[in-house]
VOGU-3710 file (C-alpha; in Angstrom, 3 decimals, decimal comma):
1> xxxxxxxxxx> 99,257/-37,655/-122,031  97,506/-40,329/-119,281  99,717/-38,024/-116,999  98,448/-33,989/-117,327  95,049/-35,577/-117,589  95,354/-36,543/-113,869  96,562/-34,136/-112,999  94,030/-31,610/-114,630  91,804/-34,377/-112,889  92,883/-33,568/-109,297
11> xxxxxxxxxx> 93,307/-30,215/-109,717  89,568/-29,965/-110,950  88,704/-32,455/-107,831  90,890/-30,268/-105,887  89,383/-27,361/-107,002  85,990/-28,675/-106,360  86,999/-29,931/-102,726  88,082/-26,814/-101,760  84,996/-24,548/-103,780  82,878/-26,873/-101,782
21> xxxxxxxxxx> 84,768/-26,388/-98,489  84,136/-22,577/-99,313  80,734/-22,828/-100,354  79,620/-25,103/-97,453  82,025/-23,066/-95,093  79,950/-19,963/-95,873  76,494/-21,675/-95,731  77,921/-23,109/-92,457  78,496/-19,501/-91,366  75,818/-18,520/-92,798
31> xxxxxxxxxx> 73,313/-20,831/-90,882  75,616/-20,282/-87,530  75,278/-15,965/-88,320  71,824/-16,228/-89,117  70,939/-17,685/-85,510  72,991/-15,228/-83,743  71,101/-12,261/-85,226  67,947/-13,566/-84,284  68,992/-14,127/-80,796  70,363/-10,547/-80,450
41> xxxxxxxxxx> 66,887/-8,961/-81,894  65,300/-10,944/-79,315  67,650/-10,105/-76,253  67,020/-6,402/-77,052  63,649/-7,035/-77,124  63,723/-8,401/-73,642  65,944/-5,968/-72,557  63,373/-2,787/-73,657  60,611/-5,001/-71,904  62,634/-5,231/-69,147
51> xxxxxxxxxx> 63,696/-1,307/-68,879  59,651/-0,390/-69,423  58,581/-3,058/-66,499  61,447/-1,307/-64,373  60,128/2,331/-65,312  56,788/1,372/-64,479  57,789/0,075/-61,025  59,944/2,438/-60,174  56,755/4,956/-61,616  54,868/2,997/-58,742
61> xxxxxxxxxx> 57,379/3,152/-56,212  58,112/7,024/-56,381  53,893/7,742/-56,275  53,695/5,712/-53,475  56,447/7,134/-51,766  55,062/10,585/-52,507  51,785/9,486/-51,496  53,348/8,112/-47,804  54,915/11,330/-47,534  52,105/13,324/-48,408
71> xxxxxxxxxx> 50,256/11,956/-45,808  51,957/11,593/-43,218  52,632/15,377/-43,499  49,459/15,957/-43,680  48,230/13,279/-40,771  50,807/15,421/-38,600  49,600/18,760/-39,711  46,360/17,301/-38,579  47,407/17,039/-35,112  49,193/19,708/-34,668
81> xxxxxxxxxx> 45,906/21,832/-35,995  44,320/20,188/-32,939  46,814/20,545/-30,658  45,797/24,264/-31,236  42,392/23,639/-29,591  43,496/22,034/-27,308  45,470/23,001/-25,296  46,910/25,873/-27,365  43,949/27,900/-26,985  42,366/26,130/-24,020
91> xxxxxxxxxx> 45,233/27,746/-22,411  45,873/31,165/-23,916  41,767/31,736/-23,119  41,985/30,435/-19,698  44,912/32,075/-18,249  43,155/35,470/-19,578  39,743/34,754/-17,761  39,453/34,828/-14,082  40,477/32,401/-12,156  37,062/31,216/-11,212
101> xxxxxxxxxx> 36,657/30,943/-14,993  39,070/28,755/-15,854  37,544/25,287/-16,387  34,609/26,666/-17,459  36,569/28,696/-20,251  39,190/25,766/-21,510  36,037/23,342/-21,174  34,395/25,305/-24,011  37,120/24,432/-26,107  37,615/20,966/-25,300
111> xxxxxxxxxx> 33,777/20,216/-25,955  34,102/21,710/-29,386  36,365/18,707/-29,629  34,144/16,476/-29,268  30,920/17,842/-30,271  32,013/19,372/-33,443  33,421/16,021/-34,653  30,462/13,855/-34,305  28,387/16,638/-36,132  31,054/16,699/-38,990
121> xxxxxxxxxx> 30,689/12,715/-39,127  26,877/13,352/-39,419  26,823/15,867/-41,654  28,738/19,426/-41,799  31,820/17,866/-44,042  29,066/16,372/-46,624  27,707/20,113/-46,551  30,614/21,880/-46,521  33,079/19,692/-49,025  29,874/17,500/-51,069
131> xxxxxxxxxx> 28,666/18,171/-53,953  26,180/20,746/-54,302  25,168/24,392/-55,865  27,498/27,261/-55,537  26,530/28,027/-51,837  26,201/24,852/-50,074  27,382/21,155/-50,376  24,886/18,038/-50,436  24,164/15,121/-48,404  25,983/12,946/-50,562
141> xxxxxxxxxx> 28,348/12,411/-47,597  26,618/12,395/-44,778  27,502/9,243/-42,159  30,827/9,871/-44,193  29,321/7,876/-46,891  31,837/6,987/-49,734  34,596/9,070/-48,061  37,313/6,258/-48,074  41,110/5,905/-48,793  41,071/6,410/-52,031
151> xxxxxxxxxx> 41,959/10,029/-52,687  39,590/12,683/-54,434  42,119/14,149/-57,031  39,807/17,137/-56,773  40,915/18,301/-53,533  44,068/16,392/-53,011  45,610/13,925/-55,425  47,710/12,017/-53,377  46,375/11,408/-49,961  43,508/9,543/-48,565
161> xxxxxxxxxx> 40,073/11,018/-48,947  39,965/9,927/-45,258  43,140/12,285/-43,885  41,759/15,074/-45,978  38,639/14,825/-44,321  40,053/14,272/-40,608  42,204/17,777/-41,726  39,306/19,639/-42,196  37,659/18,960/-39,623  40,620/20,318/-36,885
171> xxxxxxxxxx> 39,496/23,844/-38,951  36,038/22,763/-37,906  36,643/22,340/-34,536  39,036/25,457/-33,519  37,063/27,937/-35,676  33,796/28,104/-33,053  36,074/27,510/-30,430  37,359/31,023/-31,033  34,086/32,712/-31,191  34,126/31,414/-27,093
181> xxxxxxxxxx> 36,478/34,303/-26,295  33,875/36,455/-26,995  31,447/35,913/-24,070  33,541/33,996/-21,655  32,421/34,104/-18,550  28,822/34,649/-18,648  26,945/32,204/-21,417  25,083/28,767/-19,742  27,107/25,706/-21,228  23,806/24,328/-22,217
191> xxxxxxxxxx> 23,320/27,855/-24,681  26,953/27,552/-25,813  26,234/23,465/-27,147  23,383/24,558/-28,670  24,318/27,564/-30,254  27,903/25,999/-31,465  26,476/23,160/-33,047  24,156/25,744/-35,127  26,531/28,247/-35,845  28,352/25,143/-37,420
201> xxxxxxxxxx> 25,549/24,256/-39,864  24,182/27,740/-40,432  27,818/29,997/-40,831  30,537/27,432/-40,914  29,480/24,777/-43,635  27,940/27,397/-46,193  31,413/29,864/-45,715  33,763/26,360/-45,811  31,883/25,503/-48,907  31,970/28,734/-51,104
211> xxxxxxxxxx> 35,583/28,940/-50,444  37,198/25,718/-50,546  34,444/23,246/-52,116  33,806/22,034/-55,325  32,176/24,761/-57,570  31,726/27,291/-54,385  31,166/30,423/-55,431  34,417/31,991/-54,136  36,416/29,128/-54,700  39,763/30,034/-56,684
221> xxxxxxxxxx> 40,817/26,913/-58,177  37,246/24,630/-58,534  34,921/26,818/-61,031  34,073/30,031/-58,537  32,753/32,919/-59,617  34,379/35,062/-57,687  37,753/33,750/-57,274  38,719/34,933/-53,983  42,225/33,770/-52,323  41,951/32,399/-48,652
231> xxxxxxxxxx> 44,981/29,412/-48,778  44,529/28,899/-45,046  40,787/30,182/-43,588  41,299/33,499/-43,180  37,400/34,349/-44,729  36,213/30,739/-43,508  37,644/30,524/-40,127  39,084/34,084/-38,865  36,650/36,356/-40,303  33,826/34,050/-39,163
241> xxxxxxxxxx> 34,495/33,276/-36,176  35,118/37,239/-35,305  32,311/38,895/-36,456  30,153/36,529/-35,491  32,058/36,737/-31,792  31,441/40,640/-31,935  27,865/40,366/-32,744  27,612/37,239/-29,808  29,060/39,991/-27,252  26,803/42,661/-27,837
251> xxxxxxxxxx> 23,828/40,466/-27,766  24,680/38,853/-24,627  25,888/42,410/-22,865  29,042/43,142/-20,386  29,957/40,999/-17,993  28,532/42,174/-14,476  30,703/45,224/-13,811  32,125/45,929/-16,476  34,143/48,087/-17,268  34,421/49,348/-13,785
261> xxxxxxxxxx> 35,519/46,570/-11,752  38,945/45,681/-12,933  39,392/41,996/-14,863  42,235/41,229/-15,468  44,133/37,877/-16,474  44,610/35,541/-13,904  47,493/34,213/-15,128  49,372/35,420/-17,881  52,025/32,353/-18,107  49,405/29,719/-18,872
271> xxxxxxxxxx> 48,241/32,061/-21,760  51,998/32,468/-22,884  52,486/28,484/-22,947  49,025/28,513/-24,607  50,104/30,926/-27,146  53,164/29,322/-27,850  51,337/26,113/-28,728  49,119/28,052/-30,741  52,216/28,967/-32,813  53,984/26,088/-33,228
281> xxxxxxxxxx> 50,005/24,700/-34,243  49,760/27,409/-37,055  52,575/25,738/-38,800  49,889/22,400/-39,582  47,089/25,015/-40,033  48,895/26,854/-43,020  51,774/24,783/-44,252  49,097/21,834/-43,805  47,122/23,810/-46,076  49,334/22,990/-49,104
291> xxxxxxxxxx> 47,767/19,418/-48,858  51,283/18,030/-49,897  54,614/17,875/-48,700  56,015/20,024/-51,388  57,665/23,237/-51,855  54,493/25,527/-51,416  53,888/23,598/-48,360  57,834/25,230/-47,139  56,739/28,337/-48,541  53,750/28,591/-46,476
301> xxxxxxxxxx> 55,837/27,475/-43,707  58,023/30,199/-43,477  55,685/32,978/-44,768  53,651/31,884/-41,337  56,828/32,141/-38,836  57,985/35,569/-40,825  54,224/36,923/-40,708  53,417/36,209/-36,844  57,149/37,715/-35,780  56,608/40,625/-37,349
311> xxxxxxxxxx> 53,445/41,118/-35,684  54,798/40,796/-32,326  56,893/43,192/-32,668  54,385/45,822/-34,467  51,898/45,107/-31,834  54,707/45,480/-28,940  56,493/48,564/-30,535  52,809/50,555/-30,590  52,603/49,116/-27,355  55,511/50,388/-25,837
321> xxxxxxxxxx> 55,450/53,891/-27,528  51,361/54,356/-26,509  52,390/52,935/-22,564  55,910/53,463/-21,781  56,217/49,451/-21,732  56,341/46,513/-23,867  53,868/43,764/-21,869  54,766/40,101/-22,407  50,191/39,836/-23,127  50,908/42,376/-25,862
331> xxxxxxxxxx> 53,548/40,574/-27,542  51,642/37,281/-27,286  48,394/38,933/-28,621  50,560/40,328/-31,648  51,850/37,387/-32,545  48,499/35,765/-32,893  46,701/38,597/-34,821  49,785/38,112/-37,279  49,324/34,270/-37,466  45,503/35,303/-38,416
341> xxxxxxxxxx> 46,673/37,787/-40,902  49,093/35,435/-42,501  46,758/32,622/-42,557  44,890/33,305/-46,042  48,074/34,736/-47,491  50,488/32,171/-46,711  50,123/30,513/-49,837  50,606/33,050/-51,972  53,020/35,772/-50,694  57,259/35,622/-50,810
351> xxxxxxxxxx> 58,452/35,901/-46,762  59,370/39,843/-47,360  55,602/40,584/-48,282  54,877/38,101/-44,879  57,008/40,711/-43,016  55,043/43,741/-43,999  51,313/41,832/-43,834  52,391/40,617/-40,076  53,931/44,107/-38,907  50,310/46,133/-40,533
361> xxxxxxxxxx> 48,454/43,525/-38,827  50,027/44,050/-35,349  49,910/47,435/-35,081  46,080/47,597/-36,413  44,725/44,542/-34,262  46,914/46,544/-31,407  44,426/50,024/-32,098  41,037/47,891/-32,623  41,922/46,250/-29,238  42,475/49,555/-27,469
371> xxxxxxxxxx> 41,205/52,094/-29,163  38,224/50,872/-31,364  36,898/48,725/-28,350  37,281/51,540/-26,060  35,440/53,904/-27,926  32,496/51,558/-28,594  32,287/50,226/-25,099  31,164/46,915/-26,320  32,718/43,558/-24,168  34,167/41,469/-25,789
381> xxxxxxxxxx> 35,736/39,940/-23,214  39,422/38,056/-24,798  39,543/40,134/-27,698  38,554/36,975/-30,213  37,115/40,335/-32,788  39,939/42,278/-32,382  42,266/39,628/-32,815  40,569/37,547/-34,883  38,048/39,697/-37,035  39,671/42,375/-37,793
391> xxxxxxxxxx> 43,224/40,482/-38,018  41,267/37,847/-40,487  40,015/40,865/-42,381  43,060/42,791/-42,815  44,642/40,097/-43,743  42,594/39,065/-46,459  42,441/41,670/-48,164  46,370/42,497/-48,369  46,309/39,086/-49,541  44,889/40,271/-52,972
401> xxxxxxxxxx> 47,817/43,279/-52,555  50,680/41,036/-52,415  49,454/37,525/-53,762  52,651/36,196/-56,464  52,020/33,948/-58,929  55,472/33,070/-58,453  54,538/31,453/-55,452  51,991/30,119/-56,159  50,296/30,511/-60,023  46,677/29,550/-59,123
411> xxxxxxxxxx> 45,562/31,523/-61,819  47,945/29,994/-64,521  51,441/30,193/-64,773  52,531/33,750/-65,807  49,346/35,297/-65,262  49,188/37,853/-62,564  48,211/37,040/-59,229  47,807/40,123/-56,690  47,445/44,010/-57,144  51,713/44,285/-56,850
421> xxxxxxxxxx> 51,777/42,280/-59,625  49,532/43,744/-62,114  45,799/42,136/-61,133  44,014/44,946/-59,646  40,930/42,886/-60,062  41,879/40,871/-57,552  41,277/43,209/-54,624  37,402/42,986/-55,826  37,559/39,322/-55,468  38,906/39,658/-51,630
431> xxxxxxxxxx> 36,450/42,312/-50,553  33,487/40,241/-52,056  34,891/37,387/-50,027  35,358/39,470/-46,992  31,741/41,239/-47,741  29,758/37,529/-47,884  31,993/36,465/-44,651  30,769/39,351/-42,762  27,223/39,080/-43,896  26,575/35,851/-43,342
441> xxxxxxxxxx> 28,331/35,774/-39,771  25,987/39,152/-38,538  22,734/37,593/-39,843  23,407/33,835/-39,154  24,068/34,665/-35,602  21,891/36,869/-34,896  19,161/34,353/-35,845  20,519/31,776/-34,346  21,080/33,738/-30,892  17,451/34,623/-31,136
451> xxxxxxxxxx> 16,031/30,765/-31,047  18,639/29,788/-28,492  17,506/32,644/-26,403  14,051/31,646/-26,721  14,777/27,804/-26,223  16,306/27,698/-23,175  17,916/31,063/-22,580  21,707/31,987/-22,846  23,237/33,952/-20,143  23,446/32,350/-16,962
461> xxxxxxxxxx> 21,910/34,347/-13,601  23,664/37,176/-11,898  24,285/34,858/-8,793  26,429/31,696/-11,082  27,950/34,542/-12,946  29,165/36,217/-9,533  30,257/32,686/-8,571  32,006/31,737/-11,459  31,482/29,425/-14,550  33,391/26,536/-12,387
471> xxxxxxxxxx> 31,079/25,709/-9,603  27,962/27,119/-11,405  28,334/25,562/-14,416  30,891/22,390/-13,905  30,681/21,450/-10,038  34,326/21,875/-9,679  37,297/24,773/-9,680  40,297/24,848/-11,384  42,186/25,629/-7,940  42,003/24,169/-5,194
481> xxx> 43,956/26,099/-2,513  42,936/24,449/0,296  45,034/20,891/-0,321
//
């Protein structure tokens, strides 16, 4: 009996040894598991930290590299906007003048460079691009006061308040620079300061300001009333700048002799090269115009090359069939009205509407050059109305004809853009653009004509104007044949 009761004993102790081993075996496990799940929750913890502080940095890193592309595109459309003042069309205007023009014409230009940009430092960018009523901007900005590097998301999200403003200001510069092909050779370069530097307060920043600034009353995309499309300046700069050219001619009268005494270019190769610039230039002037470096800024791009072919060739082929010959002036001429034409629809329009808006502009800046003109008799003496106002006016209103939203849905996406497309209101807008452009251009310049005329006079004597802007005006010549 002593004996089953050990060994009921051991097994029991056994039994227990081994239950134990179990039991403490599992709690074992248990107390090594239960650490390893905590350490998992917290490594996925740190791993989703980690993934949201690399999506925010690589969030960072693709803003600022759109925001370093962005402006350098736009710091090089900047440039190449001037580079159409000078020399683009420094040198398309001179080689059309005479020769004892020439510095006196290209100096025009190049004083708009300077002039013009102190001014807009002063004051015309506060009043064309500050806030103000529907009409004008304020003088929140004058001295350039609180225009920095951070950007205004208003105008242009992701570049530099700074390089916006410094891009606006090339439209400043070229746009009364074109009015000077008006009355070349025969205004005082005194008159022509004067009346530039008005012309820019009085037409310019009011015109820049309904269009393109905040709350302007034609402004498309900032609260205007009258939302009228102009992607490039073809209201605020061509439209301007022409009518106001045409009324500057016939205040100032023809040149002495004409339109008896022959005048024709003095050289027509400095005017191609100048063209040619003026070209390449449009490329910053409307692509720029995208303020990105996105696809609408490509679209622009190639609308503009499309649009200012297309004119050459309408220009040349009415050319060739109304005088027996194509003329290399001709096709240079029609590839600049088309560039003007193109330049308020570039924004908006696929490259086959480009085609037909350049080709309609060629052949009709080609008939208001030599037809209209003719018939009127009025000199103006490079063609800057017939190229540019009537070019900038054609152009804006096929502009509300062929304006996609598919291009570009300004208006929301979906909803009609142009006439083509279903918004017939949209012609309205452009001629109520086009109406205010031309109205304020006739009456602005007019007055201020009338106090520069008073002031100090604006057409230089019969005797410098028989000599030549050069020596009369400048003390030196553009040739010098004798060396």
């Amino acid at each position: 009996m002593r004996l089953p009761v050990a060994k009921v004993f051991l097994a029991f102790l056994f039994a227990l040894i081994v239950g134990g081993s179990v039991v403490g075996g599992s709690r074992v496990m248990a107390q090594t598991a239960a650490p390893a799940a905590s350490t998992a929750t917290l490594g996925q913890a740190d791993r989703i930290a980690a993934l949201e502080k690399q999506n925010a940095d690589n969030a960072a890193l693709i803003a600022a590299a759109q925001t370093s592309g962005d402006n350098a595109w736009m710091l090089v459309s900047a440039a190449l906007v001037l580079m159409m003042s000078g020399p683009g069309l420094a040198l398309f205007y001179g080689g059309l003048v005479r020769k004892k023009n020439i510095l006196g014409t290209m100096m025009q230009t190049f004083a708009m460079m300077a002039v013009i940009t102190v001014l807009w430092a002063f004051v015309t960018y506060s009043l064309a691009f500050g806030e103000g009523n529907a009409f004008i901007g304020g003088l929140h900005n004058v001295f350039l006061k609180g225009v920095g590097l951070a950007p205004d998301v208003k105008y242009a999200a992701t570049i530099p308040l700074q390089t916006f403003m410094v891009y606006q200001l090339m439209f400043a510069i070229i746009t009364p620079a074109l009015i000077t092909g008006a009355f070349a050779e025969r205004m005082k370069f005194s008159a022509m300061l004067v009346f530039m530097m008005l012309w820019a307060l009085i037409v310019y920043s009011p015109m820049a300001h309904m269009v393109w600034g905040k709350g302007g009353f034609l402004n498309a995309s900032l609260g205007g009333k009258f939302p009228c499309l102009d992607f490039a300046g073809g209201t605020v700069v061509h439209v301007t700048s022409g009518v106001s050219a045409l009324v500057t001619a016939l205040y100032l009268g023809k040149r002495l002799g004409y339109p008896k005494v022959p005048m024709p270019p003095h050289s027509v190769v400095l005017s191609f090269i100048g063209a040619c610039l003026l070209w390449v230039g449009w490329f910053g002037f409307n692509a720029g115009s995208a303020l990105s470096s996105g696809t609408l800024a490509t679209s622009a791009f190639v609308a503009t090359h499309f649009g200012a072919a297309a004119a050459a060739i309408g220009w040349s082929v009415a050319e060739w069939i109304r005088q027996g010959k194509p003329s290399a002036l001709g096709a240079i001429s029609g590839a600049v009205a088309g560039l003007v034409a193109i330049t308020p629809a570039s924004g908006f329009v696929t490259p086959m509407s480009a085609l037909w808006i350049g080709l309609i502009a060629g052949v009709f800046c080609y008939l208001m050059v030599v037809k209209v003109k003719a018939v009127f008799g009025y000199d103006d003496s490079l063609d800057a109305f017939g190229v540019h106002g009537a070019g900038g006016t054609i152009g804006a209103i096929l502009t509300g004809v062929f304006a996609n939203s598919v291009i570009n849905p300004i208006f929301g996406v979906g909803k009609a853009t142009g006439l083509l497309e279903g918004n017939g209101h949209q012609l309205l807008n452009q001629l109520v653009g086009v109406a205010i452009a031309w109205s304020l251009s006739i009456v602005g310049t007019l007055v201020i004509l009338f106090i520069v005329d008073k002031l100090i006079g604006l057409r230089v004597s019969e005797d410098a104007e028989r000599e030549g802007l050069d020596l009369s005006q400048h003390g030196e010549e553009g040739y010098d044949w004798a060396h």
